[in-house]
ChimeraX commands (.cxc) that place a marker at each C-alpha (Angstrom):
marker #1 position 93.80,84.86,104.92 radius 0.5
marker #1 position 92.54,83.71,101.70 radius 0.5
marker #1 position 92.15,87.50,100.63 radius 0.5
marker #1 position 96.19,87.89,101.34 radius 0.5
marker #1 position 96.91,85.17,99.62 radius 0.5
marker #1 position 95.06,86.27,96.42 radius 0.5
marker #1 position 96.68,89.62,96.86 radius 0.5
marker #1 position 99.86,88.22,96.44 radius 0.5
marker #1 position 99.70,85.68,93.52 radius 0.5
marker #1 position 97.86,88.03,91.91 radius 0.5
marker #1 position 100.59,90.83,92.59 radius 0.5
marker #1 position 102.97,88.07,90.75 radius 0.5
marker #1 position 100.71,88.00,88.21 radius 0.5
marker #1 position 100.81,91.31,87.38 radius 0.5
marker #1 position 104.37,91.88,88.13 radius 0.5
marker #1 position 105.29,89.32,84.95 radius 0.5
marker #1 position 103.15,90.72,82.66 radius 0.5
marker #1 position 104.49,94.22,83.45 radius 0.5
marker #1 position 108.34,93.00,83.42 radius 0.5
marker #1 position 107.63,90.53,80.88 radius 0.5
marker #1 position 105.27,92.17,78.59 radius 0.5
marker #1 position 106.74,95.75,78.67 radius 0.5
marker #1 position 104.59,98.65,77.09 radius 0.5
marker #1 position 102.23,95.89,74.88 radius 0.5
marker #1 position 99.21,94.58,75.74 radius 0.5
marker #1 position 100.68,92.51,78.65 radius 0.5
marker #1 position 99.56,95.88,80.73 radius 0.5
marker #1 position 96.18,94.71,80.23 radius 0.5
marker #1 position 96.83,91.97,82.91 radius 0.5
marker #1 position 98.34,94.60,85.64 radius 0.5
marker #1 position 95.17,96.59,85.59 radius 0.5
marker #1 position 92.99,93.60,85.12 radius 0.5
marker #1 position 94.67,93.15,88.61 radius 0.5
marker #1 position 94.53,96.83,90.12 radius 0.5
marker #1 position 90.36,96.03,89.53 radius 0.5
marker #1 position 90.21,92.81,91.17 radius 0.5
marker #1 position 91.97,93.92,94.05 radius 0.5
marker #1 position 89.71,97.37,94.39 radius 0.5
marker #1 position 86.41,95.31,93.47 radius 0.5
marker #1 position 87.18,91.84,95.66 radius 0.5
marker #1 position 90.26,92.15,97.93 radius 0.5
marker #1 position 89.63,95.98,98.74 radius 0.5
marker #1 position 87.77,99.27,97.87 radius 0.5
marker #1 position 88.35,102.02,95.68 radius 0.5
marker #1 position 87.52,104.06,98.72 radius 0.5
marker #1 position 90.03,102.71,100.96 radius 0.5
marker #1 position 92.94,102.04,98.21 radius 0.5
marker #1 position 92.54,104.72,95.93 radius 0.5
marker #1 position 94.22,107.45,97.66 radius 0.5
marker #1 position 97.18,104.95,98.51 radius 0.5
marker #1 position 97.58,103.69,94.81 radius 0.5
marker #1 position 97.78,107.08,93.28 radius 0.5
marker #1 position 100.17,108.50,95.94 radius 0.5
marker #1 position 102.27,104.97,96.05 radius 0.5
marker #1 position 102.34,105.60,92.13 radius 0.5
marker #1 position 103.41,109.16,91.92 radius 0.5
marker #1 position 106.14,108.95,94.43 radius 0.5
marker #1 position 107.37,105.66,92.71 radius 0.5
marker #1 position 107.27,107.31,89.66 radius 0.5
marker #1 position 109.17,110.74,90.79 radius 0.5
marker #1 position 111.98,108.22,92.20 radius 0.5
marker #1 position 112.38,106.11,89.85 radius 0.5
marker #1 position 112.43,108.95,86.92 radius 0.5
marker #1 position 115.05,111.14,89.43 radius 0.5
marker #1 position 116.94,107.63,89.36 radius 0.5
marker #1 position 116.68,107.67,85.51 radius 0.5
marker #1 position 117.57,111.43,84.94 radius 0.5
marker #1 position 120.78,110.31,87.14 radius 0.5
marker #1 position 121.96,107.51,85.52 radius 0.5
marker #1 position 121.29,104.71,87.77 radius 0.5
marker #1 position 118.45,102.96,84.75 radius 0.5
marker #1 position 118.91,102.75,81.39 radius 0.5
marker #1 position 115.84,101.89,79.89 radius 0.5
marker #1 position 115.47,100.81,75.87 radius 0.5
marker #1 position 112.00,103.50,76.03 radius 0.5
marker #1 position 112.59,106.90,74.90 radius 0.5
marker #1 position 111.90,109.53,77.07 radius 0.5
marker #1 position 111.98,111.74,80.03 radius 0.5
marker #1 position 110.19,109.32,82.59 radius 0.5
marker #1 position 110.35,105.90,83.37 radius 0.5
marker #1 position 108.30,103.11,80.85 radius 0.5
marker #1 position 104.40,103.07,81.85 radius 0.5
marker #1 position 104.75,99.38,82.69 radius 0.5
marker #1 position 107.23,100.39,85.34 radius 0.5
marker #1 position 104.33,102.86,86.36 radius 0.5
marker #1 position 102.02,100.10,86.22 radius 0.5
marker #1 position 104.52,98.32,88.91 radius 0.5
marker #1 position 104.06,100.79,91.55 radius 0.5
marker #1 position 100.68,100.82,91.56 radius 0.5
marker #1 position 100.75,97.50,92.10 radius 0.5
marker #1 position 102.95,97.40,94.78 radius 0.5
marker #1 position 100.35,99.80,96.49 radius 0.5
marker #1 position 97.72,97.21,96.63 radius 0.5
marker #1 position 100.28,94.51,98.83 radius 0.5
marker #1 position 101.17,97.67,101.60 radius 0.5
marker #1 position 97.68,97.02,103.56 radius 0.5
marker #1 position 97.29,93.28,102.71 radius 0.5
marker #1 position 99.93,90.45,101.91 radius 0.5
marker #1 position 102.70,92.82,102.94 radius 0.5
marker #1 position 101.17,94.25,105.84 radius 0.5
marker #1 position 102.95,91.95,108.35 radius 0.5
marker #1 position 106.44,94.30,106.90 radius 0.5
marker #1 position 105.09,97.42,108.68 radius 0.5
marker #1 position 105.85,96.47,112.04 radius 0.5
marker #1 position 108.09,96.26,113.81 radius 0.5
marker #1 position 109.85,98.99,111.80 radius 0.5
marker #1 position 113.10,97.21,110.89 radius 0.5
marker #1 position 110.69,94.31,109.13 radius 0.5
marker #1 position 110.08,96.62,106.23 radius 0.5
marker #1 position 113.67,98.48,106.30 radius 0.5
marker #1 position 114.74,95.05,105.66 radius 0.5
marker #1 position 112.48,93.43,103.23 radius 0.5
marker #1 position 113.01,97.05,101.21 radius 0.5
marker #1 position 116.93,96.69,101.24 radius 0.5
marker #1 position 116.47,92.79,100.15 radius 0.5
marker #1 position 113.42,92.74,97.95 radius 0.5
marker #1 position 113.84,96.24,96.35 radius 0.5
marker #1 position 117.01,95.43,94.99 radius 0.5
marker #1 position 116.24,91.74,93.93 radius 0.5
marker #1 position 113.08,92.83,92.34 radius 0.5
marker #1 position 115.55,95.55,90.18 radius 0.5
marker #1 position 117.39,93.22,89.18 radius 0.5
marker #1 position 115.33,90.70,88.07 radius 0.5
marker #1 position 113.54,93.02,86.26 radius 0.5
marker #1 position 116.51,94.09,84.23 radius 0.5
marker #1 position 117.22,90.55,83.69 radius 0.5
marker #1 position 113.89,90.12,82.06 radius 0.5
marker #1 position 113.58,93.40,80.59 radius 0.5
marker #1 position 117.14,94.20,79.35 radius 0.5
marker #1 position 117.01,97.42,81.56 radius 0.5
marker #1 position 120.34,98.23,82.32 radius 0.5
marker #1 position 122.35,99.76,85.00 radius 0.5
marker #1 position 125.23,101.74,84.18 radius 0.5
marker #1 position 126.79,102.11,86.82 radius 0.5
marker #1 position 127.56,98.16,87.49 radius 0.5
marker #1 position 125.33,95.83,89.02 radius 0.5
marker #1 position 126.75,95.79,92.15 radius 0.5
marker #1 position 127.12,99.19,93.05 radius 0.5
marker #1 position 123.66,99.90,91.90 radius 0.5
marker #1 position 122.06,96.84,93.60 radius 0.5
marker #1 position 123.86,98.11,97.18 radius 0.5
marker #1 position 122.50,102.02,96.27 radius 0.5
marker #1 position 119.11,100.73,95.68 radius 0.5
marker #1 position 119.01,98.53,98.61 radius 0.5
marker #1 position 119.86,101.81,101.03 radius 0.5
marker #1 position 117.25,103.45,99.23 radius 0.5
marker #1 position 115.02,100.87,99.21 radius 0.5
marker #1 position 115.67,100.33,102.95 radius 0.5
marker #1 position 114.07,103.85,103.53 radius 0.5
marker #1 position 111.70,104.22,100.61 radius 0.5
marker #1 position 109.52,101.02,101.65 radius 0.5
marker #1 position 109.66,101.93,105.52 radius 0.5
marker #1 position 108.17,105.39,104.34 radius 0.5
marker #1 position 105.72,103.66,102.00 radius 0.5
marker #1 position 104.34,101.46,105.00 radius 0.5
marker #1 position 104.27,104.86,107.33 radius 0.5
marker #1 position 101.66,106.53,104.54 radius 0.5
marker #1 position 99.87,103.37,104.52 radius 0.5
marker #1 position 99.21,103.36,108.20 radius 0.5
marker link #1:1,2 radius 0.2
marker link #1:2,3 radius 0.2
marker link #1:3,4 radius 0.2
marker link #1:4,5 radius 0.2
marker link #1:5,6 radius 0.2
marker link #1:6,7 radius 0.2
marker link #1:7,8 radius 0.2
marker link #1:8,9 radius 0.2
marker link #1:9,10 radius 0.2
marker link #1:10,11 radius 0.2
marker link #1:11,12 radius 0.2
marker link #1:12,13 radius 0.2
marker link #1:13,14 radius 0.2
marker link #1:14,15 radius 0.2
marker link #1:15,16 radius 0.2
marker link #1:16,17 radius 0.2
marker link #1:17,18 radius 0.2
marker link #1:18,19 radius 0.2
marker link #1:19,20 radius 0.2
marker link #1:20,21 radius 0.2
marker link #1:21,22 radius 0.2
marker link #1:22,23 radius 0.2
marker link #1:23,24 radius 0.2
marker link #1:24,25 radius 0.2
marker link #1:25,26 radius 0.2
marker link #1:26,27 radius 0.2
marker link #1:27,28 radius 0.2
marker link #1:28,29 radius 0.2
marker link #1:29,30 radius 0.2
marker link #1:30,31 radius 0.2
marker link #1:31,32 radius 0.2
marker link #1:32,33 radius 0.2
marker link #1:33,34 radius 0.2
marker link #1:34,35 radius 0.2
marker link #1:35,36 radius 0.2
marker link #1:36,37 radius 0.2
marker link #1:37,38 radius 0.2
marker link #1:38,39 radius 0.2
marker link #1:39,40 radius 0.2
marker link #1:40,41 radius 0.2
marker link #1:41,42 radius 0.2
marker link #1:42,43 radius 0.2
marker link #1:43,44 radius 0.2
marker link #1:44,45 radius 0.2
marker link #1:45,46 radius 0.2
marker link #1:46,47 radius 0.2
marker link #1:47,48 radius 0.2
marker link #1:48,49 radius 0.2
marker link #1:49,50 radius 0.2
marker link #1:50,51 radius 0.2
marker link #1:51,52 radius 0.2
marker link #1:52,53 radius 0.2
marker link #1:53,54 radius 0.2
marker link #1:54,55 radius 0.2
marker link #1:55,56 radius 0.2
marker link #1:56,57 radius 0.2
marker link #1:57,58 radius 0.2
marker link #1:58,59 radius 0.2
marker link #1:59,60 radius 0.2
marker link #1:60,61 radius 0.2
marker link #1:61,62 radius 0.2
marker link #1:62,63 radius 0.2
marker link #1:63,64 radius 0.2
marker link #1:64,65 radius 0.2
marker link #1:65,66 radius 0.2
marker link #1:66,67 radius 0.2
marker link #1:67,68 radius 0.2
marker link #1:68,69 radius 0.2
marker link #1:69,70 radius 0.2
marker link #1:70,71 radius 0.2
marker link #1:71,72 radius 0.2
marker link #1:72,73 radius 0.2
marker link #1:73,74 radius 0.2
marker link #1:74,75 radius 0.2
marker link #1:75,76 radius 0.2
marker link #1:76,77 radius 0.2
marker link #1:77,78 radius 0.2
marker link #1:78,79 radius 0.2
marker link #1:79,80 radius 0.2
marker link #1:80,81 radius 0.2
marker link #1:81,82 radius 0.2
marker link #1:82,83 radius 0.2
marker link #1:83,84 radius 0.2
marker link #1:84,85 radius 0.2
marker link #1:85,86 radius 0.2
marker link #1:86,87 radius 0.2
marker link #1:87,88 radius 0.2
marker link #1:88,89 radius 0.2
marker link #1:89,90 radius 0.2
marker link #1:90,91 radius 0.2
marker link #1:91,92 radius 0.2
marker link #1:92,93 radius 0.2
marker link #1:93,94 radius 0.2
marker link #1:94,95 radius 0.2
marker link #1:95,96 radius 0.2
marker link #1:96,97 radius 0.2
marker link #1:97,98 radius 0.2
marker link #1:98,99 radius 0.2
marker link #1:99,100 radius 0.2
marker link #1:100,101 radius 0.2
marker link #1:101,102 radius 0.2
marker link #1:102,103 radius 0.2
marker link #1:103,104 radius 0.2
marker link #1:104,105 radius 0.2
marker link #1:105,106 radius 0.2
marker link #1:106,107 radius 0.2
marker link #1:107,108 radius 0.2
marker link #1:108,109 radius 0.2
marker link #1:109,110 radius 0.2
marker link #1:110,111 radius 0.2
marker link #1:111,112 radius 0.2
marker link #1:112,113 radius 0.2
marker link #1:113,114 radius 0.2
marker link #1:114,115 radius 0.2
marker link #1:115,116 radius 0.2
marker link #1:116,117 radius 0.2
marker link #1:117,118 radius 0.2
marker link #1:118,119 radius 0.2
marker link #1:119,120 radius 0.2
marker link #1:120,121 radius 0.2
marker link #1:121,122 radius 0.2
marker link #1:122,123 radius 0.2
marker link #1:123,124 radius 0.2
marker link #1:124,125 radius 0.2
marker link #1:125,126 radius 0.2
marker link #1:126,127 radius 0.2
marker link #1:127,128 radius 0.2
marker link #1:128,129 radius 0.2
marker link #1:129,130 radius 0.2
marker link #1:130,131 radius 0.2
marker link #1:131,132 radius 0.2
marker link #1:132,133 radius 0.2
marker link #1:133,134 radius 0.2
marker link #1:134,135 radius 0.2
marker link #1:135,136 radius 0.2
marker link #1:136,137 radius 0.2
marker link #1:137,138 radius 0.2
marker link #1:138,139 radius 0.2
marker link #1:139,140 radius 0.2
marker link #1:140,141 radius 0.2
marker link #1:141,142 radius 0.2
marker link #1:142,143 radius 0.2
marker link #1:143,144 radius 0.2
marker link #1:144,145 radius 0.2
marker link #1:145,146 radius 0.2
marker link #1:146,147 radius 0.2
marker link #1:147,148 radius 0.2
marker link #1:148,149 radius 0.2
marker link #1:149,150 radius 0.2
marker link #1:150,151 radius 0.2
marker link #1:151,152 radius 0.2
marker link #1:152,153 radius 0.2
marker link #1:153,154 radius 0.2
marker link #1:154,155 radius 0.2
marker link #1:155,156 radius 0.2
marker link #1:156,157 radius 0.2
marker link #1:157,158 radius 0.2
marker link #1:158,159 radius 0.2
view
């Protein structure tokens, strides 16, 4: 239980210093957290394979989403900032501990994804000046179907 619990605060942690640091030295404190959780809450060996793959595919949607329109970010570029990067593999590290009680039944994460996917968009472009151009609402609704499937197939590979 403690182990859950430290998976999420430190999650939080690293979630700020992403959103709220950006592409400075803030990222330092997101991977500070990636290596606690692989050296105290988890194992390379057990995590690794889900980090990178959680990271990739977060990365591919969230760039598609970019390349359409739905972000705007103030970062040059063809893919999404790194700290947003950073964010995914961070979510990775909460699929087999603090947000393991999402994966089942099935509807648990469909649900969290179309609440907390959206919420966590949107409070990131509140802190980051990331904007959506194609409102706020309409985005938050699109991202909250997506979400809805996106996180269900993130707990699937994590099983």
């Amino acid at each position: 239980m403690l182990k859950k619990l430290a998976n999420a605060v430190l999650f939080q942690c690293g979630w700020f210093a992403c959103v709220i640091g950006g592409d400075s030295l803030w990222l330092l404190v997101g991977l500070a957290v990636l290596a606690i959780h692989l050296l105290w809450i988890s194992s390379y060996a057990r995590e690794g394979g889900l980090i990178l793959y959680v990271t990739l595919a977060g990365t591919a949607l969230d760039t598609l989403l970019r390349s359409l329109g739905v972000f705007q970010f103030s970062e040059p570029g063809p893919l999404i900032p790194f700290w947003l990067i950073l964010l995914w593999a961070l979510l990775a590290t909460t699929l087999r501990h603090c947000l393991a009680w999402t994966a089942r039944p099935w509807w648990r994460a469909s649900l969290l994804g179309a609440l907390g996917g959206p919420l966590s968009y949107y409070a990131g472009s509140q802190l980051t000046g990331v904007i959506f151009p194609y409102g706020t609402g309409p985005t938050l609704v699109g991202l909250g179907l997506l979400w809805a499937l996106f996180f269900r197939g993130l707990h699937r590979i994590a099983q």
